[in-house]
TORMI-238238 format. One record per residue (C-alpha): residue number from 1; residue in three letters; y, z, x. Coordinates in steps of 0.05 Angstrom, whole numbers, plus 5000, padded with zeros to 4 digits. Layout:
! residues N
(NUM,ALA,(Y,Z,X))
...
***
This chain:
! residues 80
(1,UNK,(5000,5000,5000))
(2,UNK,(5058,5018,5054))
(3,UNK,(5031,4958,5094))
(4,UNK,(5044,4919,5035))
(5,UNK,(5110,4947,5010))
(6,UNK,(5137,4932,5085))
(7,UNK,(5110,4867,5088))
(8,UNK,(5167,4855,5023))
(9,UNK,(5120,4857,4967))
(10,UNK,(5149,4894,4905))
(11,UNK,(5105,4947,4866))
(12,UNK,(5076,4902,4811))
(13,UNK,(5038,4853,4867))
(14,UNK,(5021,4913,4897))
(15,UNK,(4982,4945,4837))
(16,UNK,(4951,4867,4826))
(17,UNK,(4938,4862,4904))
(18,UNK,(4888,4930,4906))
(19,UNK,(4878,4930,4829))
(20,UNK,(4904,4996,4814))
(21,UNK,(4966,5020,4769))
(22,UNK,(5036,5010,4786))
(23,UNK,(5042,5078,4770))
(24,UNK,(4999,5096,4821))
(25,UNK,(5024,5056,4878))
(26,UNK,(5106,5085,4862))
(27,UNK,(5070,5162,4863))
(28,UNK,(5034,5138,4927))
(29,UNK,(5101,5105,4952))
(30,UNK,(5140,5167,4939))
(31,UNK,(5096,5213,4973))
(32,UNK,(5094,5164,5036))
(33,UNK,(5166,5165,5042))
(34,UNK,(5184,5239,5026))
(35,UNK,(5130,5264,5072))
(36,UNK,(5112,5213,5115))
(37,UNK,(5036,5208,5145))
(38,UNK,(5026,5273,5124))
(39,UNK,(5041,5241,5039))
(40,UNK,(4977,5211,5055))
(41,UNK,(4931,5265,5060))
(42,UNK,(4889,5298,5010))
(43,UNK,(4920,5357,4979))
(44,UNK,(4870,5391,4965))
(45,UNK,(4856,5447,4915))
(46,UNK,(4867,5402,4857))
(47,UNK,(4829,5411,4793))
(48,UNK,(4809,5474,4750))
(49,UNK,(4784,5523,4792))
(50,UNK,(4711,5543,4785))
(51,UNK,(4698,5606,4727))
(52,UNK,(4629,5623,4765))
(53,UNK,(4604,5623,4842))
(54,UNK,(4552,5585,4866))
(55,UNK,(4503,5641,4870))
(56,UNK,(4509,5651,4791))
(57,UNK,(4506,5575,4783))
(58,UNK,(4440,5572,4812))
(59,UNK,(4413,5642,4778))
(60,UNK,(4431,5609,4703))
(61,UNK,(4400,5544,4737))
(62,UNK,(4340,5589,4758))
(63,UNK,(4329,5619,4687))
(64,UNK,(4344,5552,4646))
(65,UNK,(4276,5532,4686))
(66,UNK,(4226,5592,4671))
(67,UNK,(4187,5594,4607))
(68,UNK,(4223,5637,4548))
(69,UNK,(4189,5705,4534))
(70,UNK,(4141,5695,4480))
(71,UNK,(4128,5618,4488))
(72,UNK,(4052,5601,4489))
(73,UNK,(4053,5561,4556))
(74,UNK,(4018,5495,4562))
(75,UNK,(3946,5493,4589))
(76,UNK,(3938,5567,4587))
(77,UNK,(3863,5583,4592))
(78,UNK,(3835,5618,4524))
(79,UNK,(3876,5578,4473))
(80,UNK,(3831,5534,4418))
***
């Protein structure tokens, strides 16, 4: 995009050029020239945050994968 916005194109052949919104090549634009390189980075820490840690993720995942409590399981020896 800054190559491209140097070389004299505007924003609209820019967004046609890498097939993305003009919108998004004026935010990337913006960012370039207020901060420089730096615009270009990721940010980071975008996004809801997480409601649970990883360690409780994989304990729900855990239980979602036993058997309920007083579920017949399959091929248990005795049933008819």
């Amino acid at each position: 995009m800054i190559e491209l916005s140097w070389s004299g194109l505007r924003v609209p052949a820019i967004a046609v050029e890498l097939d993305c919104s003009q919108k998004t090549v004026r935010c990337w634009l913006h960012r370039f020239n207020r901060l420089g390189l730096q615009g270009l980075e990721d940010l980071g820490g975008q996004g809801r945050k997480r409601r649970i840690t990883e360690e409780e993720r994989s304990r729900i995942i855990s239980l979602v994968k036993t058997v309920p409590p007083g579920r017949a399981r399959r091929g248990t020896v005795g049933l008819r």
